[in-house]
Every structure is written in structure tokens, then in C-alpha cells.
C-alpha positions as CSV (number, residue, x, y, z in Angstrom):
1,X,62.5,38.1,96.2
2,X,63.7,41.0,97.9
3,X,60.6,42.3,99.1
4,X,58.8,46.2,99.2
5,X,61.7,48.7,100.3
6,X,61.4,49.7,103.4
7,X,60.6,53.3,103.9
8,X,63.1,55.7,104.4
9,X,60.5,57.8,106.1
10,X,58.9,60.8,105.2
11,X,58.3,62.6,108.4
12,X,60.2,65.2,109.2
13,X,62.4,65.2,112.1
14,X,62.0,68.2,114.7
15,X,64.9,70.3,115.1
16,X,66.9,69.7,118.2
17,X,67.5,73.0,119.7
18,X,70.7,74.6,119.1
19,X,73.5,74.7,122.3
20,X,73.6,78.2,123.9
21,X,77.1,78.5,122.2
22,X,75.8,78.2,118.6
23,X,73.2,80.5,119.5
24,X,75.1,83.0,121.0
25,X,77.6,83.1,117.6
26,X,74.6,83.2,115.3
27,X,73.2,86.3,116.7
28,X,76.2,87.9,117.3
29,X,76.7,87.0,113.6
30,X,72.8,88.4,112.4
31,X,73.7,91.4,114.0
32,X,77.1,92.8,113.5
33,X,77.8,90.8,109.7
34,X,75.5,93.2,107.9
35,X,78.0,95.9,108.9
36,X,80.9,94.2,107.3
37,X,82.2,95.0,104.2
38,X,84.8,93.9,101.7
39,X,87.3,96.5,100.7
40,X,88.5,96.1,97.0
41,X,91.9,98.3,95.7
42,X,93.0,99.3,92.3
43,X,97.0,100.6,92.1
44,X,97.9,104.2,91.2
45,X,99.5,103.1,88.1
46,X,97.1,101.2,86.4
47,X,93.1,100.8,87.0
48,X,93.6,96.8,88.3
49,X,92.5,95.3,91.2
50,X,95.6,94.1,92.9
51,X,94.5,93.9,97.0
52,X,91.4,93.5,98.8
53,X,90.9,93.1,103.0
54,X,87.7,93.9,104.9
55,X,85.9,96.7,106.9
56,X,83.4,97.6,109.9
57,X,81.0,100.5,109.1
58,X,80.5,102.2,112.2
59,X,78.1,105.0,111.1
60,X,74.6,104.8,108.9
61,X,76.0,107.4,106.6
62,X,79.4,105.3,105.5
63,X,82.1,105.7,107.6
64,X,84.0,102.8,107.5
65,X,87.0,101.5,109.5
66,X,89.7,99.3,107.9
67,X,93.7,98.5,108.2
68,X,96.1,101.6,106.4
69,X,98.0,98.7,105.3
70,X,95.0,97.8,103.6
71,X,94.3,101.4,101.4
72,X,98.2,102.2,101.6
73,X,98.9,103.5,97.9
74,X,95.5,102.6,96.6
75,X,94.3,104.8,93.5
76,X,90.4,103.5,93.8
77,X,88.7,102.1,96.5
78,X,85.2,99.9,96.5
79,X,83.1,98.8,99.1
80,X,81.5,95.4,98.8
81,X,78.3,95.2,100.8
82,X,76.7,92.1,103.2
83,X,74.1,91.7,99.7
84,X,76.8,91.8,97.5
85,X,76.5,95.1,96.0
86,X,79.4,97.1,95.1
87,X,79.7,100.8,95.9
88,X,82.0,103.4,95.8
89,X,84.5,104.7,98.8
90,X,87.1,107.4,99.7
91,X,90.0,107.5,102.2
92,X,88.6,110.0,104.9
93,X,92.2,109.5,106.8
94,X,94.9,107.0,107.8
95,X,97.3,107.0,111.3
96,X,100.0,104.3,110.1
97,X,101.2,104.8,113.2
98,X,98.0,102.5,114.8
99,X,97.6,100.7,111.2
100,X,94.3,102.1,111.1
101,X,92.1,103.9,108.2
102,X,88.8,105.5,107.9
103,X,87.2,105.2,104.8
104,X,83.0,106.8,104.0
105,X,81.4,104.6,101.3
106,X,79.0,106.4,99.2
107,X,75.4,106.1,99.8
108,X,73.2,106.1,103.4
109,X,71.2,103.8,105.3
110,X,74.1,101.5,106.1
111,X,73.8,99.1,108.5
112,X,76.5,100.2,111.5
113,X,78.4,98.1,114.4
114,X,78.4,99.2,117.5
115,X,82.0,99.7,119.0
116,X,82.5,98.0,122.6
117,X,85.0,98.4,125.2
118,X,88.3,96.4,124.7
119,X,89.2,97.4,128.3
120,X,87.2,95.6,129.7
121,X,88.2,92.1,128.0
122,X,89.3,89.5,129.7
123,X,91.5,85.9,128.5
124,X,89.4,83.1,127.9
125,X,86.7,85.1,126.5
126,X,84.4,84.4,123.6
127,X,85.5,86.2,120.3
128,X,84.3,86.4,117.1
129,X,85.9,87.3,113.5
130,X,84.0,88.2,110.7
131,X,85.5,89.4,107.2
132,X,86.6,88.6,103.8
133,X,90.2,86.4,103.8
134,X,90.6,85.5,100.5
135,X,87.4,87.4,98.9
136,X,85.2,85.2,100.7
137,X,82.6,87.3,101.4
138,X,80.8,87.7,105.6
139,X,83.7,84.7,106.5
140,X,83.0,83.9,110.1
141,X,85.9,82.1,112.5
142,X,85.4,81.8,116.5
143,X,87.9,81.8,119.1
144,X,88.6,83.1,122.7
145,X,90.5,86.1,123.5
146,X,94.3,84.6,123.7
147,X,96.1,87.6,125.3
148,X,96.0,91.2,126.4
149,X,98.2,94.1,125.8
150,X,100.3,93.0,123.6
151,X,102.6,95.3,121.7
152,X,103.3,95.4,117.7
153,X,104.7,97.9,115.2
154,X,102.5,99.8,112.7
155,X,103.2,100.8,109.9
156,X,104.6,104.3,111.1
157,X,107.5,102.2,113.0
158,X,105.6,103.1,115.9
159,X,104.4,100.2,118.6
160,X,100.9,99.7,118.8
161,X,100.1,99.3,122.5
162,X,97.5,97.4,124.5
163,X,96.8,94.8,121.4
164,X,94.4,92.1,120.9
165,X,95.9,88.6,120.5
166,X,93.3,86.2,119.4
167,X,93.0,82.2,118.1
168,X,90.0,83.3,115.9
169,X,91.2,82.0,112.7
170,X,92.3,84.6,110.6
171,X,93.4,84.4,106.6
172,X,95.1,87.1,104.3
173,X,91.8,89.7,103.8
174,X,90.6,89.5,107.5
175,X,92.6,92.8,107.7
176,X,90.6,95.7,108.7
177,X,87.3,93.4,109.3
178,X,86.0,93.1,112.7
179,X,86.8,91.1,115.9
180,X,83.2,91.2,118.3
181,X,82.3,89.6,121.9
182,X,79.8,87.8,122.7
183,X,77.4,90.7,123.1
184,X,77.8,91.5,119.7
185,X,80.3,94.3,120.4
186,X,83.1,95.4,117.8
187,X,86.5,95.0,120.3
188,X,89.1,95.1,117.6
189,X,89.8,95.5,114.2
190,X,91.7,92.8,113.0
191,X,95.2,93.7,111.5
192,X,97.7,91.1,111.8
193,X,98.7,86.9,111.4
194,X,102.2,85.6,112.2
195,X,103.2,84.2,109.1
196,X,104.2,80.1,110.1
197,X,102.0,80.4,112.8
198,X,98.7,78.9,113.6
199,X,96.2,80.5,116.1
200,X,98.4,83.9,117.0
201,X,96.5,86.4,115.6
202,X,96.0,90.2,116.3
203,X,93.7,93.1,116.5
204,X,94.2,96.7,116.9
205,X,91.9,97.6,120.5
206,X,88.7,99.2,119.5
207,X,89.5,101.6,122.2
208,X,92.5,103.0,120.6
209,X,90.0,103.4,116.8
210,X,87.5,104.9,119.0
211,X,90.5,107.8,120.3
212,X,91.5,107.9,116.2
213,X,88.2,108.5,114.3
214,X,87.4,111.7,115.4
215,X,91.0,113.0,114.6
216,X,90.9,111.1,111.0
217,X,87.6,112.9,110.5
218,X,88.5,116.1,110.9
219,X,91.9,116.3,109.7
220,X,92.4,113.0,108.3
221,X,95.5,112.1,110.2
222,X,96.3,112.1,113.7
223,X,98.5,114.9,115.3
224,X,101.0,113.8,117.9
225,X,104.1,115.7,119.5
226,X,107.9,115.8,118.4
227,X,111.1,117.1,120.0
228,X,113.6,116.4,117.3
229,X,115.9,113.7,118.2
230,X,117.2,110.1,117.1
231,X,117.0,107.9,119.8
232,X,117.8,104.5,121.3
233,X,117.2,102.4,124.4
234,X,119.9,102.8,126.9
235,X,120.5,100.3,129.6
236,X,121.8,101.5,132.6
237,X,123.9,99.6,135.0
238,X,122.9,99.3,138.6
239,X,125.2,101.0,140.5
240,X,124.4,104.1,138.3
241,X,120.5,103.7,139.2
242,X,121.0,103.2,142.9
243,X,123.4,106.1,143.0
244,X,121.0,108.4,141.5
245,X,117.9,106.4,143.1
246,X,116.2,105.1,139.8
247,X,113.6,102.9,139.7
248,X,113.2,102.6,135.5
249,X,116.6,100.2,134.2
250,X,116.8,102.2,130.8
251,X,116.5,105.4,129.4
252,X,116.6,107.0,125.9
253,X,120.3,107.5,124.7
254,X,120.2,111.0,122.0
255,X,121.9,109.6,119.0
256,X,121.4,112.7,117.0
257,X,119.6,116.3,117.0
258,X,117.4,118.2,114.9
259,X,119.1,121.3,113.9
260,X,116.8,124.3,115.1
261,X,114.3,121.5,116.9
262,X,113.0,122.0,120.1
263,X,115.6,119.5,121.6
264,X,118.3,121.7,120.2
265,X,117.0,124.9,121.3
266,X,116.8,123.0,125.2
267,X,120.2,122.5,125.1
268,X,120.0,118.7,124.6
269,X,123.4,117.3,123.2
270,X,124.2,114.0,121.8
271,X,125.1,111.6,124.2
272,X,122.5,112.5,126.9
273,X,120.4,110.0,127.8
274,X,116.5,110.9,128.5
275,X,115.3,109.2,131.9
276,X,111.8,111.7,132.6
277,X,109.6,113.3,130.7
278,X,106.7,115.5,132.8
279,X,107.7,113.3,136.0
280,X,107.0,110.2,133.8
281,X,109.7,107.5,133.5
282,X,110.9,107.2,129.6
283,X,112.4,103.7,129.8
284,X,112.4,103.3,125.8
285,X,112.0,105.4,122.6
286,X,108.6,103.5,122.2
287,X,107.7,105.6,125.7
288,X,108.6,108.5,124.6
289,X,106.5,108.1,121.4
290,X,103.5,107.5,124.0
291,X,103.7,110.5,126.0
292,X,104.3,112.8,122.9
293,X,100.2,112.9,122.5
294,X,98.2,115.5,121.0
295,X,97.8,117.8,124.2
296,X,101.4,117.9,124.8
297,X,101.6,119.9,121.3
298,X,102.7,123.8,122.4
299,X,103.4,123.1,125.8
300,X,106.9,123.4,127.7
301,X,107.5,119.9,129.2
302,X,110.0,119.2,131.7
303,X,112.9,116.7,131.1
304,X,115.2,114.5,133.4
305,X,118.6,114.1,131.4
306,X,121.7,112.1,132.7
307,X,124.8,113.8,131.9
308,X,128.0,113.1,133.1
309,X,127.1,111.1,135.3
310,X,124.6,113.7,137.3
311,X,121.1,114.6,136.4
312,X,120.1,118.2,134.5
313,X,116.7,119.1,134.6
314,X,115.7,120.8,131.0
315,X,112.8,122.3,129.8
316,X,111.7,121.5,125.6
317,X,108.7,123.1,124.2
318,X,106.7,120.3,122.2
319,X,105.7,120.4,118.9
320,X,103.7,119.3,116.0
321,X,105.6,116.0,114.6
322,X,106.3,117.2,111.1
323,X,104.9,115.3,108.0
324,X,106.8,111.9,107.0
């Protein structure tokens, strides 16, 4: 009545090849996902689990980055592996200050990123998230490259310059995992989501983890100046900057001083406002935080201070910036 069934055929159909997109994501995928981990965290107070977020190992014999935020106040830390194993990991260092951490899992032989150039990036460009949101292990989301040099603070209070915004898709657990071009190349390490938001993500420039690691590694923090004052962004009216021939519309207004601090011994008094440092305009307290680097630790700097209404050149001798 209703006859033989026709057959649903038993030959197999030949692939179509893939689009150059698709293949440029799966190999960029083959080759950088093995060096992605999971990072799993147990609290100080009692041996339980309570955070995980990802990591890029960026050297065969376990060095890992991740986000501090990540490892901040963690008593144990595991890494989970691309096969799923589960190994052991210490906290080499952390800079709050850039939200990043470098951590060495135990064992050798690990399969390692290689770290690109976030310089040279450009919006509209293919990129690439790979981590663990929500313990799903080797997650992969594509975007483009949304924005450049944006700014965001760490976890030090400290802006985070020159920072990645992305529409890669990423989830609670993404932190610290890995944001890679097209090439393949490790150009951020994602740290951030606007909570509400959809498609305004962040990552922390390779090229800033790439100035960190070698600090973390040897000293497992990074060192950056200090001349002892409490400070605010100070506006200043435009009559002021074309009688003194300004060019920057702020400066840095001295709340308070360090007693004994280099700013006090320079002879810097509450109520100046900071407009130079080294012949470089300080327009905000974030600036000076960005000229206070390492090699300005030990030397005498030269400062432009409005005063009563005139400028007075100073000179502070830089330090170390003491422990939190």
C-alpha cells in the first residue's frame, strides 16, 4: 500500500570546505587553547573551593599569567590543564596596580602561548577569547577589537592605561584567560565585563604583562616611585594658564603631605598644585602615578609648582613607594 521506503541514502556527503574565517579561528584555537588553563582557589580560612577564572602559560616550565583579582586572598591554588588534569600552582607575584598575577604550575613540558604586540592593533580587527567562564573548560568566543587605549582602575586604585576593549563575549571565569589575533598571538589578558552590559569587555595589553613579568619574577611585585603626597585634579581657569602660558588645563592640587617624605623635605606645602614633573605635564594624579616608574626610583626629579599665583621650580628626590 505504501510501497518500499525510499532510501534515505547511504553515501556520504563530502565536506564543503570551511570559509577562510572558520579556519582562521580554528587554528588559532589548535594552537594557542592547549596553553590555557583553568585556575581553581580555595579561601585562607577553610580548604573550599570558592573562585575559579582562567590562565595563559607563557613558558614550558609553568609560568602562568592570570588576573590578581583572580588569586587575591587565595590559600591554594590549582591549575586545570587543556586534558583536564589538575596540577598544583603557586603565586610567583601580583602588581594590583595592572590587575595582573604570575602564577608557575608544577610540572614541565607545558604547552606555552606566544605573547604578541598589542601596539600594533588596530579597531575592527579579528579577536579571539579563549578561557573558563563558568568552569567551562577551553570556552571559545570571537569578536573584533572594539576600542583602543582605554583606561580602567586596578585593583591598586591605580588606572590601567592603553586597555583593550573587545565584543568577544566574555562570562564570569574569562578573567585572567587569554584574548589572541588572528595570527594566533596572545594580545591581552582578559580582566574585565561591565556588569548590565553586553559586548564591552576588557583586557589588560599584553604589552604592559610583557613590562610586569620579569619584575613579578624576580621580586614578585613591581617597584614604582613615591613622593609622599595626597592629591587631587585641579582645574585651572584660563586666564591663569594664558598668564603663565600653559598648555595642560589641570594640575595636581597637594591635599596633604607625608611627614619626613620626599615632598616634605622639597619644601612642598599643602595647597600647591603640581603642574611638571621632569618637563612633563602632570594634568592628573593618574599622571603622576605614570611617570613615578621604576627608573625614577633614587633620582632628584625636577618639579613645576603653582604657588601664589607664580611658578616655583623644586627639586624631590624619588623613592621606593612603600608597601600598602
Amino acid at each position: 500500500m505504501f510501497g518500499r521506503p525510499k532510501s534515505l541514502g547511504t553515501t556520504p556527503r563530502t565536506a564543503a570546505p570551511r570559509d577562510p574565517f572558520s579556519e582562521t579561528v580554528i587554528k588559532v584555537v589548535e594552537t594557542v587553547g592547549p596553553a590555557v588553563i583553568g585556575v581553581r582557589r580555595t579561601s585562607r580560612a577553610r580548604d573550599l573551593y570558592d573562585g575559579a577564572g582562567s590562565g595563559v602559560i607563557v613558558s614550558p616550565d609553568g609560568y602562568a599569567l592570570t588576573n590578581n583579582h583572580v588569586v587575591r586572598g587565595a590559600g591554594r591554588i590549582e591549575g586545570i590543564l587543556h586534558d583536564g588534569s589538575v596540577v598544583g600552582a603557586e603565586i610567583v607575584g601580583t602588581d594590583p596596580d595592572t590587575d595582573l598575577a604570575l602564577l608557575r604550575l608544577h610540572g614541565g613540558g607545558h604547552a606555552t602561548a606566544v605573547l604578541g604586540d598589542s601596539d600594533g592593533l588596530k579597531v575592527g580587527e579579528l579577536s579571539i577569547a579563549i578561557g573558563n567562564p563558568l568552569g567551562l573548560q577551553a570556552t571559545v568566543t570571537v569578536g573584533v577589537i572594539s576600542a583602543l587605549r582605554r583606561t580602567m582602575r586596578g585593583d591598586g586604585g591605580r588606572l590601567i592605561e592603553d586597555v583593550v576593549q573587545t565584543d568577544a563575549a566574555l562570562n564570569p571565569g574569562n578573567s585572567g584567560g587569554a584574548l589572541v589575533n588572528a595570527e594566533g598571538d596572545v594580545v591581552g589578558i582578559n580582566t574585565a565585563i561591565i556588569g548590565g552590559a553586553q559586548g564591552i569587555c576588557f583586557a589588560v595589553p599584553i604589552n604592559t604583562a610583557k613590562g610586569v613579568i620579569p619584575e613579578l619574577m624576580r621580586d614578585g611585585r613591581v617597584t614604582r616611585g613615591w613622593f609622599g603626597i595626597a592629591g587631587q585634579t585641579q582645574e585651572l581657569s584660563k586666564a591663569l594658564r594664558r598668564r603663565l602660558e600653559l598648555t595642560s588645563e589641570s594640575g595636581v592640587l597637594v591635599a596633604g603631605v607625608s611627614n619626613g617624605g620626599p615632598a616634605d623635605k622639597a619644601g612642598l606645602r599643602v595647597g600647591d598644585v603640581v603642574l611638571r614633573l621632569d618637563g612633563e605635564a602632570t594634568a592628573s594624579v593618574d599622571a603622576v602615578h605614570r611617570l613615578l616608574t621604576r627608573d625614577k626610583i633614587g633620582r632628584r626629579v625636577a618639579l613645576d609648582v603653582l604657588r601664589d599665583g607664580g611658578i616655583v621650580k623644586l627639586g624631590l628626590s624619588v623613592v621606593e613607594r612603600p608597601a600598602a
